[in-house]
N, C-alpha and C positions, 0 to 999 in steps of 0.2 A: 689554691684550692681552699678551701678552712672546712670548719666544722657542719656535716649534716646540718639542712636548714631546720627538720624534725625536731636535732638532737640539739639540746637545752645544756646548761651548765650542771644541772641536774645531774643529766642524764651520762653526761661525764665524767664527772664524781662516782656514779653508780658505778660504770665501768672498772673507772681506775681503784676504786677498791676491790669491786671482784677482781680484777690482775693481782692487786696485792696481794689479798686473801690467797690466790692459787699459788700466787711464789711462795710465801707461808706453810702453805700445805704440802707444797713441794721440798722446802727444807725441812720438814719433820720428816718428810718419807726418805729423803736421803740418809737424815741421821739414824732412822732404823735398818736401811737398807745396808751399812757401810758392812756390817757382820756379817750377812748374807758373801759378801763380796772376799773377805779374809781367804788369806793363805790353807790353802788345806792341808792338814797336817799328811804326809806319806808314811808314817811309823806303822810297819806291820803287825809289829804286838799287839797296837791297841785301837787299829780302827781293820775291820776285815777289809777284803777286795770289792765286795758288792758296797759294803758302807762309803768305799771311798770312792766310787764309782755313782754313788747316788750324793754325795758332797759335792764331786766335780759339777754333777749336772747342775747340781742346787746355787751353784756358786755362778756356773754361766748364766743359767736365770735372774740372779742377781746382776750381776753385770748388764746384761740387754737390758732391765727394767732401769738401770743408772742410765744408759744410754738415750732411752726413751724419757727418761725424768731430763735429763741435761736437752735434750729436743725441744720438749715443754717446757721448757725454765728460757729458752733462747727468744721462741715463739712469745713469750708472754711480754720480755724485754722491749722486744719489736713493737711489740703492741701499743706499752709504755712508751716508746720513741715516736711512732706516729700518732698520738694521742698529743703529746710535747709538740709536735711540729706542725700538727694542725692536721694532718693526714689520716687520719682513724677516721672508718668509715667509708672508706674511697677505694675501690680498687685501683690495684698495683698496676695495671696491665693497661685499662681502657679509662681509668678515671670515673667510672659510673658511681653512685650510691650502693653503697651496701644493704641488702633488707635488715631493718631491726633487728626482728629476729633472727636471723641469721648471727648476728652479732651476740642477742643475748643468751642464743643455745652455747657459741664460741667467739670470747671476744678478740681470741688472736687469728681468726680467719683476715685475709687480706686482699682475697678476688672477692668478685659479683660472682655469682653464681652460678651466668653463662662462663663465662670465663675457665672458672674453676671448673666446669665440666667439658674444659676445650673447646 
């Protein structure tokens, strides 16, 4: 397979730095995120039932959002590995061209767009 006949060394470059940039953006959100996720303290003195009751929840929202960040962090790898191997831009499934666009809205999409809609 190789590279969209469209897509230029350019235009590759362009990609693989927005990938960059998102993993980037991605580890700053983690490293704010990590607090969010901490142990909640249980001390009755100094946090009430509803406060700790609104920490638990505050703390599983962090956590799903880790979950959903480490998703997107996996997603973009991939992306990075079929960019490397010649495969970025091709779907997974049928081998077709990817639309541009499609790509430049989300460059870790990896069907066509029939495809991806079954």
């Amino acid at each position: 397979m190789g590279h969209i006949p469209d897509m230029n060394d350019a235009d590759i470059a362009r990609y693989t730095a927005q990938i960059e940039q998102m993993l980037q953006r991605l580890s700053k959100d983690n490293e704010l995120g990590r607090e969010g996720q901490a142990v909640v303290s249980l001390d009755q003195q100094s946090v009430g039932r509803l406060s700790r009751m609104d920490a638990l929840q505050n703390q599983a929202m962090a956590k799903a959002q880790q979950h959903r960040r480490d998703q997107q962090r996996q997603r973009l790898l991939a992306a990075l590995r079929r960019i490397d191997e010649e495969e970025f831009g091709y779907c997974i499934d049928c081998g077709t061209e990817i639309a541009a666009q499609r790509l430049d809205l989300d460059p870790t999409v990896f069907k066509c767009i029939s495809c991806a809609n079954g």
